[in-house]
C-alpha positions in Angstrom: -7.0 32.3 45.0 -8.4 35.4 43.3 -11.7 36.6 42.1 -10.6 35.5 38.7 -9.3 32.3 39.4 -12.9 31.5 41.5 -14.9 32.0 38.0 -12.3 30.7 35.6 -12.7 27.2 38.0 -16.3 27.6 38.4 -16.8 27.7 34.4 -14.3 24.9 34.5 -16.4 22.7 36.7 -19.7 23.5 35.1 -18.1 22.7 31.8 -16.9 19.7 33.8 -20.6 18.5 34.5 -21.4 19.1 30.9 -18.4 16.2 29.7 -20.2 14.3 32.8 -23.7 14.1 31.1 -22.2 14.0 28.0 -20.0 10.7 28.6 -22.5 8.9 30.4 -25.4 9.5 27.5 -22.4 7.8 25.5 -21.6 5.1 27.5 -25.7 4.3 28.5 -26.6 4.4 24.2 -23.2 2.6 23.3 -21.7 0.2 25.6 -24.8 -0.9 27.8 -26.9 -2.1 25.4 -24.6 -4.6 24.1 -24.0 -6.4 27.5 -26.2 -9.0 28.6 -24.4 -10.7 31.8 -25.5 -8.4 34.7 -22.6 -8.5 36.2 -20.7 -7.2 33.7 -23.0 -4.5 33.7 -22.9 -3.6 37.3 -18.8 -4.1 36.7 -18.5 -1.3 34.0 -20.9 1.0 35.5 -19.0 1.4 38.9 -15.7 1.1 36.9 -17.4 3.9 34.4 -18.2 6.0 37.4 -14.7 5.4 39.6 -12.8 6.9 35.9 -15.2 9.3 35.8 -14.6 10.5 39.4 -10.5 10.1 38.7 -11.1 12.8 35.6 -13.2 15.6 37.8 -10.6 15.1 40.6 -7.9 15.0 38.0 -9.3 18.3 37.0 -9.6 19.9 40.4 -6.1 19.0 41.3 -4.4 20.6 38.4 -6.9 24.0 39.0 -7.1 24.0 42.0 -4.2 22.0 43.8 -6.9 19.3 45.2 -9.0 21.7 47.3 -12.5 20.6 47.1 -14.7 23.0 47.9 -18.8 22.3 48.4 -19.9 24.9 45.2 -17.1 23.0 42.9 -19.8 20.4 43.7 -22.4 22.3 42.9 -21.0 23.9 39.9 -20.5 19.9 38.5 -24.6 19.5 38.9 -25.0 23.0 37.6 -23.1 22.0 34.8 -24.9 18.8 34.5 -28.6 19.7 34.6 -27.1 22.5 31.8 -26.5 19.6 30.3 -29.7 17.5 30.0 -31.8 21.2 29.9 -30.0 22.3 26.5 -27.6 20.2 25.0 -29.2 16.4 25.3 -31.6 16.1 22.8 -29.1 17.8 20.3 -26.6 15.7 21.1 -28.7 12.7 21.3 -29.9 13.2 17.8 -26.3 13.2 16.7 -25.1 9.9 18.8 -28.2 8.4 17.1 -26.8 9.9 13.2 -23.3 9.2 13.8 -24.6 5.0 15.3 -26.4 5.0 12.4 -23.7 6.0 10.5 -21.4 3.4 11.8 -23.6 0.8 11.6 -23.7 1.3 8.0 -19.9 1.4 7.6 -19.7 -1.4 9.0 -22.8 -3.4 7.1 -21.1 -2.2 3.7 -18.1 -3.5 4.7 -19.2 -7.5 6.1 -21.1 -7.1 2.6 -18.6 -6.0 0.5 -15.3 -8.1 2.0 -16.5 -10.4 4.4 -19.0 -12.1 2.8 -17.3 -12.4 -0.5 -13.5 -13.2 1.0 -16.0 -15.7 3.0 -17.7 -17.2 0.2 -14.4 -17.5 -2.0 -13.2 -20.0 0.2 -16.4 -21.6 0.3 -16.1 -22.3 -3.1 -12.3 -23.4 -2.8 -12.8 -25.7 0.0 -16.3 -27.4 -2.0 -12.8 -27.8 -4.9 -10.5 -29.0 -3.1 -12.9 -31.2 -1.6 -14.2 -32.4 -4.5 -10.8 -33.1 -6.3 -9.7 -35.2 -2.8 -12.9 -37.5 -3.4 -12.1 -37.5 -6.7 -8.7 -38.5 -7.1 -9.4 -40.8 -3.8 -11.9 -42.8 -5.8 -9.4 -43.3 -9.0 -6.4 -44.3 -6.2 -9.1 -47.1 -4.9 -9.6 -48.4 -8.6 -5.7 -48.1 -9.2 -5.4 -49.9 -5.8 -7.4 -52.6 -6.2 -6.4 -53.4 -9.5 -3.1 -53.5 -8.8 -3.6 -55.4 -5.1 -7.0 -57.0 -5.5 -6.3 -59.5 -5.5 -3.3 -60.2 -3.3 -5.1 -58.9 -0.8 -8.3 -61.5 -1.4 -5.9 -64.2 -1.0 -4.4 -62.9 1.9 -7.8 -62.3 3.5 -8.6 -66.0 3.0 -5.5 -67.2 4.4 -5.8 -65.0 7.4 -9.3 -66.4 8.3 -9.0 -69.9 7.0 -5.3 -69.9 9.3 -7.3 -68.0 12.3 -10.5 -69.6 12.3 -10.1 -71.7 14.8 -8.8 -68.8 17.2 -11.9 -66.5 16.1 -14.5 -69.5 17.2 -12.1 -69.8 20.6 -12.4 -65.9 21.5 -16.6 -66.5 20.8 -16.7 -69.2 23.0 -15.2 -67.7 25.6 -17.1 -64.5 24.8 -20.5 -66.0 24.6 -19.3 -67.9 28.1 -18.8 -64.9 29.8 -21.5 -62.9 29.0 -24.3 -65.9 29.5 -22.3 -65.3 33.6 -22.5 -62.2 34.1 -26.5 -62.4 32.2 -27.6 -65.1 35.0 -25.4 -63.1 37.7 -27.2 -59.9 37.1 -30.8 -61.5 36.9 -30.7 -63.0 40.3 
């Protein structure tokens, strides 16, 4: 490996350690404060870390066929306290604009579809809900007008024909639970 080749890497790796800070500012402001199970926290955050490993050594390979050298290392932190010295609070102030920004995309959209595609079929349901009890209550009238009162008769027959089995199955009810009553006091 040449001279040349040793700085080209090195800026590689520094600018390396700058995506490093950069990602994980991203993924701490973005994904972590919407996760309340801690172990789905601790999950993400190694599997976070174990992609972010894969991608520097992805890196290294294709520079520098996979040989890992102690200032590559260095040049990553270098690169990464570059990072947090001058770029953060720039790039911090422009996470927070464009979450801002996408929050209110996505207000304006809930408000201006969701909620009225939501309260459309509010109001269809409350209709067709209304027209069910409606034209239930005229099929009742039509109903009972047309088998009132074969159906009074027939409820007459059927207890005046099955009295004497509805008083049995009393009996025998009333005989069994006065049992078990005294069983269960003693």
């Amino acid at each position: 490996m040449t001279v040349h080749q040793e700085w080209v890497f090195l800026g590689v790796m520094i600018c390396t350690g700058v995506y490093i800070g950069i990602s994980t500012d991203t993924f701490r402001h973005t994904i972590m404060p919407l996760l309340r199970n801690a172990l789905l926290y601790r999950f993400l955050f190694v599997l976070y870390w174990l992609c972010q490993t894969a991608i520097v050594y992805y890196i290294l390979y294709k520079m520098n066929n996979g040989i890992l050298r102690f200032y590559f290392l260095l040049a990553v932190l270098l690169g990464y306290s570059a990072y947090i010295v001058f770029v953060q609070t720039f790039y911090m102030k422009c996470l927070q604009c464009m979450m801002h920004i996408v929050r209110f995309i996505w207000r304006a959209i809930y408000i201006l579809v969701v909620k009225p595609i939501t309260y459309i079929l509010y109001f269809c349901m409350r209709c067709l809900l209304y027209v069910y009890n409606f034209l239930k209550k005229c099929m009742y009238k039509v109903w009972f007008k047309l088998f009132g009162q074969r159906l009074q008769r027939l409820k007459r027959f059927i207890l005046r024909k099955n009295s004497n089995i509805i008083t049995i199955l009393c009996r025998f009810y009333s005989t069994i639970y006065t049992k078990l009553i005294v069983k269960w006091k003693r």
